[in-house]
Structure formats: C-alpha cells, structure tokens
N, CA, C and O atoms as a Tinker XYZ file with bonds, in Angstrom:
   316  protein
     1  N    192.254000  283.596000  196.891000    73     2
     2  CA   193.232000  284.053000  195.923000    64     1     3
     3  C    193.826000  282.814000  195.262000    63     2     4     5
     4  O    194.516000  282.034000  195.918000    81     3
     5  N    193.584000  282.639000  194.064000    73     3     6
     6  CA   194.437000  281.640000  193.193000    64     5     7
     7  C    195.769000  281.305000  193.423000    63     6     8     9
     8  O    196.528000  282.269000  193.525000    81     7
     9  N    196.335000  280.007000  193.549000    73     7    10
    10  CA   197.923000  280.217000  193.563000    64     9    11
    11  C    197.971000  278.556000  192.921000    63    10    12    13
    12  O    197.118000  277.668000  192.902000    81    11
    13  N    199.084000  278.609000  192.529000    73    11    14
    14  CA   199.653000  277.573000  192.338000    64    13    15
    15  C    200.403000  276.318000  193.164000    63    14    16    17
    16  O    200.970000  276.406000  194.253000    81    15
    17  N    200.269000  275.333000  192.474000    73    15    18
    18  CA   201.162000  274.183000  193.780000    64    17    19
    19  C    201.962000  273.466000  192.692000    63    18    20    21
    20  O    201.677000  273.178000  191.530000    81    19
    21  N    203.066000  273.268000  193.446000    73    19    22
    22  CA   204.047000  272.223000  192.744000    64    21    23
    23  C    204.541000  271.295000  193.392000    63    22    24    25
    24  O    204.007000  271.241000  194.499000    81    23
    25  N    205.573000  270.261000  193.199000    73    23    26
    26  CA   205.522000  269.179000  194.024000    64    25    27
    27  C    207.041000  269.827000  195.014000    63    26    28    29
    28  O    207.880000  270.546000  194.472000    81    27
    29  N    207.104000  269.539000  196.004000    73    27    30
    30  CA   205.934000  269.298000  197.221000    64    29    31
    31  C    205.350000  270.068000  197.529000    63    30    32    33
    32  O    204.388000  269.653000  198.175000    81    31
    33  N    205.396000  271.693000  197.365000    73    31    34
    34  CA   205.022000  272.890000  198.135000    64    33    35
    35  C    203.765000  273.272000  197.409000    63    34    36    37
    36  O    203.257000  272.862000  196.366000    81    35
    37  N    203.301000  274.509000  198.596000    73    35    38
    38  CA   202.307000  275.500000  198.176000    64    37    39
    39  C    202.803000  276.891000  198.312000    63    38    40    41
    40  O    203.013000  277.389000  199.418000    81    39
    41  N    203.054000  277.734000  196.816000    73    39    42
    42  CA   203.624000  279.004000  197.434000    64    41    43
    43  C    202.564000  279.877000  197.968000    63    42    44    45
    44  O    201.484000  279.761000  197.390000    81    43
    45  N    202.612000  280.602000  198.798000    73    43    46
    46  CA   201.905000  281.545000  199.551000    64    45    47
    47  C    201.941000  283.189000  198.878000    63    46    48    49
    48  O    202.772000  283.957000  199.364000    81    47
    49  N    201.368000  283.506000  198.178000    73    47    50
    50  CA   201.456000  285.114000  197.730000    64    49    51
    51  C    202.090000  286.201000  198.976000    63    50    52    53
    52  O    201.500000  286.134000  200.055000    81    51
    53  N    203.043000  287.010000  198.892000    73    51    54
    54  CA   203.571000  287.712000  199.987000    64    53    55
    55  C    202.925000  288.243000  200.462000    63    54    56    57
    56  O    202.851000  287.944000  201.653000    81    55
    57  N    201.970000  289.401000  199.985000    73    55    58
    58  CA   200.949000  289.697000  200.828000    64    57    59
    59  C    200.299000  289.067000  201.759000    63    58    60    61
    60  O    200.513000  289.511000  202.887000    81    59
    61  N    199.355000  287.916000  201.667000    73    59    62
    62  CA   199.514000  286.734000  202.746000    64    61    63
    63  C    200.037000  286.809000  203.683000    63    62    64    65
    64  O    199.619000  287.150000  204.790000    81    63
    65  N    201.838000  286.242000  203.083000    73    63    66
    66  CA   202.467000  286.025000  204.221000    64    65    67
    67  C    202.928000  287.279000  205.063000    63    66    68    69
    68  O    203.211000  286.849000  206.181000    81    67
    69  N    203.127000  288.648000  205.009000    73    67    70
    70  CA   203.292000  289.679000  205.538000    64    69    71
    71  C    201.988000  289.488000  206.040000    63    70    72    73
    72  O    202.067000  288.875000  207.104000    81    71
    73  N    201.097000  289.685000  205.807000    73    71    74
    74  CA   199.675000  289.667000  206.820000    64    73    75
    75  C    199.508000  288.329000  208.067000    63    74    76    77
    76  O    199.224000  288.584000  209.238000    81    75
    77  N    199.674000  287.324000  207.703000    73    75    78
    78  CA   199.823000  286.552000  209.042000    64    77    79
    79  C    201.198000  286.235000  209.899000    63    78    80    81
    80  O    201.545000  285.384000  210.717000    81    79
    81  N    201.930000  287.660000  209.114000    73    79    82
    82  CA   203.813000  287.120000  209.545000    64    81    83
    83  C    204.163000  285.768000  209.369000    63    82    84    85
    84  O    204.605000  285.261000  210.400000    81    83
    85  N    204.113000  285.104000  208.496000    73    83    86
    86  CA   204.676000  283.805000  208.005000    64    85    87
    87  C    206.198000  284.535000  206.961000    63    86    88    89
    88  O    206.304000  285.439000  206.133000    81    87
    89  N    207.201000  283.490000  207.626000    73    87    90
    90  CA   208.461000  283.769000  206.971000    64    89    91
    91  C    208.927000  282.444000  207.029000    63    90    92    93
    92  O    208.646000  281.588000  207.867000    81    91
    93  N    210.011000  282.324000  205.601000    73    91    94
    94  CA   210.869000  280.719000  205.451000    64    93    95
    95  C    210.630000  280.142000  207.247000    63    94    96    97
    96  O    210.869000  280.601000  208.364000    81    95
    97  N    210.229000  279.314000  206.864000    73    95    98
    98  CA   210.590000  277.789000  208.154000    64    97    99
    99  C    209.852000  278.266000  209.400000    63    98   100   101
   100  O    210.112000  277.788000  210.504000    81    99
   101  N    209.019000  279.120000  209.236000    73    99   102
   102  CA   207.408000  279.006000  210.048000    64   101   103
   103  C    206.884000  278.051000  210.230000    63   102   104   105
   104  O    206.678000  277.341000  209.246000    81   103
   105  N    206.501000  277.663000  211.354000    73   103   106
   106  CA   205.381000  276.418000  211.458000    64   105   107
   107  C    204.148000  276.833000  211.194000    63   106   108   109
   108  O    203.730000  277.930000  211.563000    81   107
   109  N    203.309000  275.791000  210.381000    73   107   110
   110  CA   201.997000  275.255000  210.080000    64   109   111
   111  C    201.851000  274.336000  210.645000    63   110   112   113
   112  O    202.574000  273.444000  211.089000    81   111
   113  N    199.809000  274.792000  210.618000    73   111   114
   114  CA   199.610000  272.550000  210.762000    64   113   115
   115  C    198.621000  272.781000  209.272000    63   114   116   117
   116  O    198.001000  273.761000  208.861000    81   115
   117  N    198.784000  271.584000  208.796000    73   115   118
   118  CA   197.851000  271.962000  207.550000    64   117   119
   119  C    196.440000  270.633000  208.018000    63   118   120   121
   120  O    196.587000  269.479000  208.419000    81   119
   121  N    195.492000  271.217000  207.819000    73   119   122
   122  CA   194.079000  270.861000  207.964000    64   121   123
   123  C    193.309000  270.527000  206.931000    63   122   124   125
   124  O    193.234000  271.421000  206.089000    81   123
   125  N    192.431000  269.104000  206.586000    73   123   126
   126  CA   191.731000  268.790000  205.540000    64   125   127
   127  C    190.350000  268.767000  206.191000    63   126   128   129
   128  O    189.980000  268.212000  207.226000    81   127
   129  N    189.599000  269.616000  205.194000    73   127   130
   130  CA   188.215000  269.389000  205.549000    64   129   131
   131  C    187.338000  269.391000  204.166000    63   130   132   133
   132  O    187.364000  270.265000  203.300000    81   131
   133  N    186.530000  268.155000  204.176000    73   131   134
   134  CA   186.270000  267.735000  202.837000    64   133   135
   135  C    186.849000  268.510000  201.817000    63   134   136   137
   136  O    187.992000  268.738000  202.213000    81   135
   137  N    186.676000  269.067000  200.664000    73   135   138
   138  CA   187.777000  269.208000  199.733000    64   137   139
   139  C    188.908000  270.403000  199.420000    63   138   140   141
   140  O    189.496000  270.744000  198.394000    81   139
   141  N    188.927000  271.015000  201.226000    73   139   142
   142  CA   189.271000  272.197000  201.472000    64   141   143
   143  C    190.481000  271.748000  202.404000    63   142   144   145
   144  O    190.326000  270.921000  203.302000    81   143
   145  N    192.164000  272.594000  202.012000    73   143   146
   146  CA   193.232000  272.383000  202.546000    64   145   147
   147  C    193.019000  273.700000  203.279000    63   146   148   149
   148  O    192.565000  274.759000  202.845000    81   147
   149  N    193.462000  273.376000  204.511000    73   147   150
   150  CA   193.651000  274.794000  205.318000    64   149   151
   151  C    194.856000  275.113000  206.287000    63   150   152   153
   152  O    195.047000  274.283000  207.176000    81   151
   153  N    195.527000  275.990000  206.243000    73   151   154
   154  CA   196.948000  276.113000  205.954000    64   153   155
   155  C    196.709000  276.694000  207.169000    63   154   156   157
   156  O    196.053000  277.700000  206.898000    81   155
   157  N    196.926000  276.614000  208.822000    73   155   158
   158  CA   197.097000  277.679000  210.071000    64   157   159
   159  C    198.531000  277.761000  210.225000    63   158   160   161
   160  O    199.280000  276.875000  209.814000    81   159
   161  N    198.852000  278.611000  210.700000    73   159   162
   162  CA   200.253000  279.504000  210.951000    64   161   163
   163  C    200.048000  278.776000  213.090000    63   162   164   165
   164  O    199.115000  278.791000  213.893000    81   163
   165  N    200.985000  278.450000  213.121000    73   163   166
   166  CA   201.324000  277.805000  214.358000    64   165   167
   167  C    201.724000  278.981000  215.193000    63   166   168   169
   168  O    201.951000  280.070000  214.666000    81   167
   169  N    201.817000  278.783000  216.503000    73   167   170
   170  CA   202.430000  280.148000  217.660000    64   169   171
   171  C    203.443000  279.230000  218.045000    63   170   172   173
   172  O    203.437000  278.106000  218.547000    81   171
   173  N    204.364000  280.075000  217.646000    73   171   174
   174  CA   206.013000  280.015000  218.133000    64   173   175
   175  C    206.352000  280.098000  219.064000    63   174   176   177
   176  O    205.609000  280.896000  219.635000    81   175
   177  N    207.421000  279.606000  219.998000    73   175   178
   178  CA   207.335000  279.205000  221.081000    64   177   179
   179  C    208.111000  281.009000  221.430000    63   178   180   181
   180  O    208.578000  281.540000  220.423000    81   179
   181  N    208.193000  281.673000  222.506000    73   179   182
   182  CA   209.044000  282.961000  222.303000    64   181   183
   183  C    210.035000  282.437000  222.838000    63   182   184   185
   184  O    210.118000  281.518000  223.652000    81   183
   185  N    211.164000  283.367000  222.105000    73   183   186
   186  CA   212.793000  283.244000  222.771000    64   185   187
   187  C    212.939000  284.062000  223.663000    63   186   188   189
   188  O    212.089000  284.856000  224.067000    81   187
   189  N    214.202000  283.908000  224.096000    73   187   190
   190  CA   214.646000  284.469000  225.532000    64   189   191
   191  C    214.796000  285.772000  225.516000    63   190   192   193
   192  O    215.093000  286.077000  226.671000    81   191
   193  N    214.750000  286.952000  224.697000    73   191   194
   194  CA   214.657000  288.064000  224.600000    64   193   195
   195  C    213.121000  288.860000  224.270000    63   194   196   197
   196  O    212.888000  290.046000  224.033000    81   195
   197  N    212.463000  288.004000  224.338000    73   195   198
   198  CA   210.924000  287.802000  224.375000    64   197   199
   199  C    210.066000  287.622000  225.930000    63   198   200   201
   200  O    209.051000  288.033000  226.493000    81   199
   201  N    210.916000  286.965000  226.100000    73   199   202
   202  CA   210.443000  286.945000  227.733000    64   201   203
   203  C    210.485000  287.749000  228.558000    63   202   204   205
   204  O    209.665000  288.242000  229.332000    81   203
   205  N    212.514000  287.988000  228.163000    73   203   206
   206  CA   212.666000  288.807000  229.105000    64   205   207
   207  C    212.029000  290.134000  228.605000    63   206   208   209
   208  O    211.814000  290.636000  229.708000    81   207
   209  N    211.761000  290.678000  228.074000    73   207   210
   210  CA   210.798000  291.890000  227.201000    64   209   211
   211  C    209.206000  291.788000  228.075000    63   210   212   213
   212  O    208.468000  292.667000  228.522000    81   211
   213  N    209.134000  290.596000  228.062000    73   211   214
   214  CA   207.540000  290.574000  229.151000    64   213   215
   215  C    207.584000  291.358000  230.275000    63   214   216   217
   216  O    206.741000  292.228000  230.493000    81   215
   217  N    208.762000  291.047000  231.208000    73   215   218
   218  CA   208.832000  291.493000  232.501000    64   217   219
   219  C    208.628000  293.012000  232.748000    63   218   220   221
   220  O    209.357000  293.930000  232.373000    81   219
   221  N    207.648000  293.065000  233.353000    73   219   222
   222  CA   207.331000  294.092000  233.740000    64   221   223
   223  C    208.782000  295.298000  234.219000    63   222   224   225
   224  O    209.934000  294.867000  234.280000    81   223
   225  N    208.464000  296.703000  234.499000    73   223   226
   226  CA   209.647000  297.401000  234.910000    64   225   227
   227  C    209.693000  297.092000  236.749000    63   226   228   229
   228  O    210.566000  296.857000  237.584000    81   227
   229  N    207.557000  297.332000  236.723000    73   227   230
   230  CA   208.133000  297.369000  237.994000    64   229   231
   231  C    208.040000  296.202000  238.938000    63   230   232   233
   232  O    207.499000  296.152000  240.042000    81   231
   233  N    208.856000  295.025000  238.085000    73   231   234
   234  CA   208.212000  293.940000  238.739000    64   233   235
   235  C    209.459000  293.568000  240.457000    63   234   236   237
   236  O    210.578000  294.065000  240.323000    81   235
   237  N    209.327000  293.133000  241.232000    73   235   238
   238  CA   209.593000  292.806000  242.470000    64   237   239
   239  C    209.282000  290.988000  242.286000    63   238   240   241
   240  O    208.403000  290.309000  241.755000    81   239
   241  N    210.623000  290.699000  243.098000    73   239   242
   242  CA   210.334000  288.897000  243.155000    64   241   243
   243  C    209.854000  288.719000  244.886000    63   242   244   245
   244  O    210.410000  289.250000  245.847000    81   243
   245  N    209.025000  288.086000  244.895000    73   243   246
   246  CA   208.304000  287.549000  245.906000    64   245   247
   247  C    209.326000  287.835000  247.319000    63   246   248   249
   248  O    210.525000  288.108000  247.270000    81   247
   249  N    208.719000  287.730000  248.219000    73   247   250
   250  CA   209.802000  288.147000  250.050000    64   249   251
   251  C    210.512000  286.316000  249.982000    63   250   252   253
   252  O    211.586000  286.151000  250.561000    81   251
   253  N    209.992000  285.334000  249.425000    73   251   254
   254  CA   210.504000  284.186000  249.889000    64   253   255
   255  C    212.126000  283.595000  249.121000    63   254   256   257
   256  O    213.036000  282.791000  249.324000    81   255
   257  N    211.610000  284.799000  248.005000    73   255   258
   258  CA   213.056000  284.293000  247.176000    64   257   259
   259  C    213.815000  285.772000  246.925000    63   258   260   261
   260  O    214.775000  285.753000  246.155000    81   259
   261  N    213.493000  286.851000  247.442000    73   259   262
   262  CA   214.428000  287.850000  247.523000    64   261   263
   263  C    215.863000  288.343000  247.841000    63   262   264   265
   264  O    216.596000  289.166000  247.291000    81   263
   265  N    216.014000  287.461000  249.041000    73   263   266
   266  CA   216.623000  286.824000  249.597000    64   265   267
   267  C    218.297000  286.525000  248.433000    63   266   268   269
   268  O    219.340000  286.910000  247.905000    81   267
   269  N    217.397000  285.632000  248.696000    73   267   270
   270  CA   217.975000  284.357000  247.453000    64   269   271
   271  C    219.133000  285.363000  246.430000    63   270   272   273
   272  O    220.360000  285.428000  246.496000    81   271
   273  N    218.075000  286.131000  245.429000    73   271   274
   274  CA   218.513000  286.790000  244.731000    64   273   275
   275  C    219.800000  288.121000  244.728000    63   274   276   277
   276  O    220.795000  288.393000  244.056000    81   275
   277  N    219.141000  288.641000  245.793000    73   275   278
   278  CA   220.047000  289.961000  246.197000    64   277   279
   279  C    221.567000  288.884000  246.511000    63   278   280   281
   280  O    222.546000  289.267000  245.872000    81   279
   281  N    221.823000  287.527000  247.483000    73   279   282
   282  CA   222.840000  287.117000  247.703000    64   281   283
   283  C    224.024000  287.008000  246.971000    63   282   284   285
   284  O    224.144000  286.864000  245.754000    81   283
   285  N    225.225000  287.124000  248.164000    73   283   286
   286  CA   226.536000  287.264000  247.519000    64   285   287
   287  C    226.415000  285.773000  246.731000    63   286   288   289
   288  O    225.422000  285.051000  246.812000    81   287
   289  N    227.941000  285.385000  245.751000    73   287   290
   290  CA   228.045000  284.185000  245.500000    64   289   291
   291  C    228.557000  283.402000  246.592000    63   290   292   293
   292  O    229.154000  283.724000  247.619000    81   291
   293  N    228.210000  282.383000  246.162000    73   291   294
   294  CA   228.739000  281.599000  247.516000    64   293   295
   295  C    230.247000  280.494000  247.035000    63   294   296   297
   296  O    231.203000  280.271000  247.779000    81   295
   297  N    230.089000  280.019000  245.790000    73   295   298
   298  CA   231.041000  279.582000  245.242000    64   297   299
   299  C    231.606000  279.818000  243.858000    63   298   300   301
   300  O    231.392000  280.999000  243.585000    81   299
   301  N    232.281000  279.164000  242.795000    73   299   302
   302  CA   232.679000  279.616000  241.492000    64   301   303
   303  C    231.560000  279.840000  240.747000    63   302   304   305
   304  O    231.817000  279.333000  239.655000    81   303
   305  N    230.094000  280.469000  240.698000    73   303   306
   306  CA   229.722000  281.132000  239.806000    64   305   307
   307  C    229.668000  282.334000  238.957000    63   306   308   309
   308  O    229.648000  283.490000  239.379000    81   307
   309  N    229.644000  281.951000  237.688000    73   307   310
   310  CA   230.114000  282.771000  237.015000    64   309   311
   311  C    228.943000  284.092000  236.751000    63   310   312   313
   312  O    227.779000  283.726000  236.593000    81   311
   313  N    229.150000  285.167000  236.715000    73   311   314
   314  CA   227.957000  286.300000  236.606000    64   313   315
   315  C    228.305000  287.257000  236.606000    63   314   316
   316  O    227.517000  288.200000  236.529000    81   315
C-alpha cells in the first residue's frame, strides 16, 4: 500500500495499524534489507493486570510455600 514519508516519520494507514494493533508510542524495530524498510511491531512487555488475568482460577501455590501464604502478619505490613 502506498504511503507517504516525511521528515522524520512514516505514517502508517489505520487500517494497518488496527490490524497489527499498533497505537501512538508502540514499539518497532525497523529492519533494512537491500532496498526494502521493514517496519515489525515489537511484543510489549504485559502489565500487572495482564498477568494477573493469566492465573489460572484453579490455580493452588505449591505445599512448600502455602504455608507462607495463608500466614498471619507477623509485623507492620500493610495488606
């Protein structure tokens, strides 16, 4: 698809960017291969509501640190 460049940027047609989810201040790495620029969309590191979204429902923490977890506080922590 044709697009234009100006100095410094390359705009990206939205369609594009809705198709590889690229939004303002996305990481790229941009790639030269003989007279071809190639623009990859980087994987974002996930945030903490991402993670915690991983965890399974029925997940269980190991017998060695169960323990651990279920425990009262022991001093001023806050929770």
């Amino acid at each position: 698809m044709p697009t234009s460049i100006n100095s410094p940027g390359l705009r990206i047609p939205c369609q594009i960017a809705e198709n590889l989810e690229v939004v303002e201040n996305s990481e790229v790495s941009l790639v030269v291969e003989g007279d071809c620029l190639i623009v990859k969309k980087e994987n974002s590191k996930p945030n903490l509501d991402e993670i915690l979204d991983s965890i399974p429902d029925n997940f269980e923490y190991p017998e060695d640190i169960a323990s651990f977890v279920d425990s009262e506080p022991v001093g001023n922590e806050l929770i």
